[in-house]
Structure formats: C-alpha cells, structure tokens
C-alpha positions, 0 to 999 in steps of 0.5 A: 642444976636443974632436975629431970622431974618428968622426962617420961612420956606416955605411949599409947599402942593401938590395935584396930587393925589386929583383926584385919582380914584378907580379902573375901572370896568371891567365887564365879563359875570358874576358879583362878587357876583350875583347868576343868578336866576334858570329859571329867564332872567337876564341882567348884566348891566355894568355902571359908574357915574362921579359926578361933583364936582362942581354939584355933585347932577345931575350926570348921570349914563353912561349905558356901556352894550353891546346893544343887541336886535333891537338897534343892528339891527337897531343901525342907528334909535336908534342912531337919537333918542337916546336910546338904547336896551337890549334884554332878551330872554323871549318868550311870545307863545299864547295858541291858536287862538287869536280871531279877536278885542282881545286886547293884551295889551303890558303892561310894568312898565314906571314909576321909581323903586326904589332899593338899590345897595351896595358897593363891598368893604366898609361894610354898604355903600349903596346908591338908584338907580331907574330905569324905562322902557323907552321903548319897542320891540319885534320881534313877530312870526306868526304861520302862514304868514301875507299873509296867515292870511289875505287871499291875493294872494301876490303881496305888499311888506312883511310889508304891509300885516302885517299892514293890520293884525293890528290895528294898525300896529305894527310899529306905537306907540299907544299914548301916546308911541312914534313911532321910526321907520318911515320907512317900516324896521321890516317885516322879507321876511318869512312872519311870524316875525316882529320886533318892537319898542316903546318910553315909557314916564313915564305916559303911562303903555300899547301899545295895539295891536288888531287883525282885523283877527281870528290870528291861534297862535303867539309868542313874540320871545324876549323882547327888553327894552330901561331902564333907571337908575338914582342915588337918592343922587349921591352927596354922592356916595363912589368911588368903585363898588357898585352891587344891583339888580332890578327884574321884574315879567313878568306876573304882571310888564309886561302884555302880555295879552293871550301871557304867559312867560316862565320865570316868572321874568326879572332881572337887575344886576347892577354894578356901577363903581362910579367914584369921583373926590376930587376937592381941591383949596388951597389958596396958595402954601406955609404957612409961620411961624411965633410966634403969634403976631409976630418976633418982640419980640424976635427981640427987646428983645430977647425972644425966642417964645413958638411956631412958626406956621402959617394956610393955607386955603383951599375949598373943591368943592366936596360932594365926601367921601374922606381920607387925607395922608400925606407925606414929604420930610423929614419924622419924626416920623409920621410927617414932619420936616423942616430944616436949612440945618444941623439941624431939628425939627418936625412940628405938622399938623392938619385939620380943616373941616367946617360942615357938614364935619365929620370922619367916626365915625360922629365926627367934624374935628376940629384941627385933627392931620394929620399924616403920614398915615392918621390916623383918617382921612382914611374916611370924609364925608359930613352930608349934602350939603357942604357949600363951607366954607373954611377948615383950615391946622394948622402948629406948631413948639411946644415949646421944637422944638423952644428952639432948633432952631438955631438963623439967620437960615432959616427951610424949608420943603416940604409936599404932603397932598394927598386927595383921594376919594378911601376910 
C-alpha cells in the first residue's frame, strides 16, 4: 500500500486589488441629481474624504472647489492663514440712508449644521455631514465715495478715508472675529468699493460695522464665505458619491440688518467622492492542507482521511464596507481546483468575519461559502468598531474529492481573493 506523503498543496492569496477605489469624481458646472433652486444663490461644492484605514474615524473632507471671491484676489493672505473662500453672487442694497451710529450687524451661523447627504448608487446608504461658516467677506459699495461722505478734500491714500467712515475699519475684525488682512489691500481707486474679510470661530455670531457718518445709500455686491465640512462617522462611509445639500435663509441665517438680499437663500450642493481603502494583512502567503490530526493515519495504517483542509488567518484594518471575489488559476464550478499536474479536485473556501462584522442583511459570516462571484458577500460591514480580532479563511477537500486523489501526489493551486470596497 502506498503512502500519501505529500497530499498537501500550497496556496497563495493575493490581494492587488484590496485597495481598489470607486470612481473619481469629476465634478462640471451642474450635479447629477440636483435641481438649482428658482431665484436662490447655489454653490456646487466638489470634495472627497480619504479615510485611514488605520484611524478611519478622523478622516477630513478635502474641499476641491474652485475658490472664488476674496481668496482668489487675494490668494497670498488666504494661503498664510489657511482658509479659503467661495463667493455667491447675493446683493445686500440699503433702502436709503444709513444714518450715522446704525449698527449693521454682519450677522452669519459659525456654529455646525447638520444635514444628510446620500449615496449616488447604493438605494438607502446615507451618511451626516456638517458644515459651518468659518469665515466672511464682502465687497461693499458706497453710493457715493468715501471721500465725499467724509467730507475731506483729498490728499490721503483711498484706504484711509474708508477707515476714518467706520467704526471700525472694515479691515479690522471685531472680537471675537479674526482679522486676515494686516495691510492697506481692499479700497478700490473709485472710492466707493472695498473688499473684506473676517475669520469666524464657532462662538462669535456677528461682526458688527457703525457708521460715524450720515452714509446716503450703500450695497454688499457679494457674500464671500470661508466653510467648513466634516463627516460625522467617516468610519462607515461606502466608497462612491454621495450628494445632499445644506441651505441657508439670508434674512434669518444671515443678518444684514437695514441691507436686504435679493435672493432669500444660499445653498451648498455637495458631491462627496468617498474614497476607501480596504487595508487587508494576511498572515501568511500560503495554507498547507492536511487531515485533522494529521497524515500519520493514513501513513501508518493506511486509512484514507475523510477530508483534507487547513485555515489562514487574516486582520481587517479597516471600518470600510467592503465584498469579497474570488478567482483562481484553475476554476471549477464556482470554486478552485487544486492539482497534481494530470488530475484534479475541488476545494470548498469559506470566510469567517468576527464581530461586529456581518453581510448586508445584518447576518454574522461564520464559515460563508466564498465563491466564484462573490455571492453572499457582495456587502460587509461593520455594526460597530472593529475590534481588530482576526478573520479566518477555511480551506476543505471534502471526502468524495479525497477518495479520488492520488497516492504520492503533490495537489497544488493558486487563489486571488480580492477585497474591494466598491460595493
């Protein structure tokens, strides 16, 4: 009687598609799916989040908008303090004078907003994003020049005499508002139009202007806005697009005081390209199977095993959702095949995932059978925070495969298990 010296194979996982991403973004003038609002200032704002795998939980939101407004006029300011600006095309016009001492109050929302944004493929996946203004500006226009306001002949730089109108000066930030302009950069050479900008940390709602003259009639010919966005649980972001939108009343949100809007709401439209990586480790690059409990049965006495099989352990180090796919280099009928070079048999391949891990139905994967195809694991995901415990591949030659293997043979095969977080 022969001996089964060698019935083990060696298989190799390989993962070079574990980091495959969903499509990039690319984001024209107009969102798929979003309808501008009639007579309202909207914003199609373009960004991505890359969460770590390994601090899935921290991952920041990657503004890719043009910027427009006073960070493009002056992009050297804005670069040194780190913001940056979007203008909408809001008017802000005073229906008369404005009378010296009047308080306009320059009132805007610093404080986080909550909204829900969904994904572009995936019915039911949503996830919260916030956002806040973090800071503003303007460019405002007098009806009549600083100059003439003021009642001086002339003779001091443009800035000056606009200055001297407020109090205070425009270019200065009124605490808690921070100032970004240390220079005389704003005054237009008209003498009329001068451009603005304030830092606005989360506990200050106003940068109040006042008058130290009678001002006959003036306008704010933009609203700039430095914003701020920040995904709630990026840890559970699907990779794709996800679109929502955040509006803004600018009578009520906003407070212009005596300066009225001609468009009664702001709104940001955003496209979110979330961009996951599945981070996978395997413990070793190939699994070697063997009878439970050993060859030495059928060594000594001759007694063919019911089944060969053998585990490999691997560690998910990501919260990202995630399918598993399965390919090989000999292919079956939904599964692999291993070889001795003239003869073949079928492996069955199963996954186990520890919790909080389950399928898209909320089941546990315990021993799931892993095909060609992926079915029943085109969606994993985390309940909660993965506890970084290990996950198990199970590898099993079942017994009327074993019965058919040949004695003092070597059965080998290779198997691409891709993880893919484009669900």
């Amino acid at each position: 009687m022969g001996t089964y010296t060698t019935a083990v194979r060696t298989w190799r996982t390989q993962d070079s598609q574990m980091n495959k991403l969903i499509n990039r973004l690319v984001l024209g003038s107009a969102l798929c799916g979003f309808a501008s609002l009639a007579n309202a200032a909207v914003l199609d704002v373009q960004a991505e989040i890359r969460p770590d795998p390994i601090n899935p939980g921290i991952a920041q939101i990657i503004n890719n908008t043009p910027v427009t407004g006073y960070c493009a006029e002056y992009p050297g300011i804005c670069n040194n303090k780190g913001f940056r600006s979007n203008s909408f095309p809001i008017v802000f016009t005073s229906s008369g004078m404005i009378p010296i001492d009047h308080v306009i109050p320059f009132g805007f929302p610093a404080t986080w907003r909550r909204f829900t944004v969904a994904h572009a493929v995936i019915p039911g996946a949503t996830a919260e994003v916030e956002i806040r203004i973090a800071g503003v500006g303007t460019r405002y226009r007098l009806n009549n020049t600083a100059q003439s306001i003021i009642g001086h002949p002339g003779g001091v730089p443009v800035f000056d005499y606009h200055a001297y109108l407020w109090s205070p000066s425009w270019a200065q930030a009124v605490a808690q508002c921070q100032q970004v302009n240390n220079t005389t950069q704003g005054a237009d050479d008209n003498g009329t139009d001068f451009t603005a900008f304030w830092l606005t940390p989360q506990n200050v709602t106003t940068c109040s202007r006042r008058p130290k003259f009678n001002i006959p009639g003036m306008s704010l010919q933009r609203l700039d806005v430095h914003y701020e966005l920040r995904a709630v649980r990026p840890e559970q972001l699907i990779s794709g697009d996800y679109q929502g939108s955040y509006t803004y009343s600018t009578s009520g949100d906003f407070d212009m005081g005596v300066l009225n809007p001609n468009d009664a709401v702001m709104t940001f439209n955003l496209n979110l390209a979330v961009k996951q990586d599945v981070n996978v480790r395997m413990s070793a690059d190939s699994v070697a199977l063997a009878p439970k409990g050993g060859w030495m049965e059928w060594i000594t006495h001759g007694r063919r095993p019911e089944k060969i099989l053998g585990d490999l352990q691997f560690f998910i180090l990501t919260s990202s959702p995630f399918k598993m796919d399965l390919s090989c280099s000999q292919a079956g009928a939904g599964t692999c095949l291993i070889s001795n070079g003239s003869h073949e048999v079928p492996v069955d391949i199963s996954v186990s995932l520890p919790s909080p891990w389950v399928d898209g139905t909320g089941q546990s994967v315990v021993r799931r059978p892993l095909t060609i195809g992926g079915a029943g694991l085109e969606r994993l995901m985390p309940t909660g925070l993965p506890t970084r415990q290990p996950s198990q591949l199970h590898f099993e030659v079942p017994q009327d495969s074993v019965a058919t293997m040949h004695d003092d043979s070597s059965y080998r095969g290779t198997v691409n298990i891709t993880f893919d977080s484009d669900i």
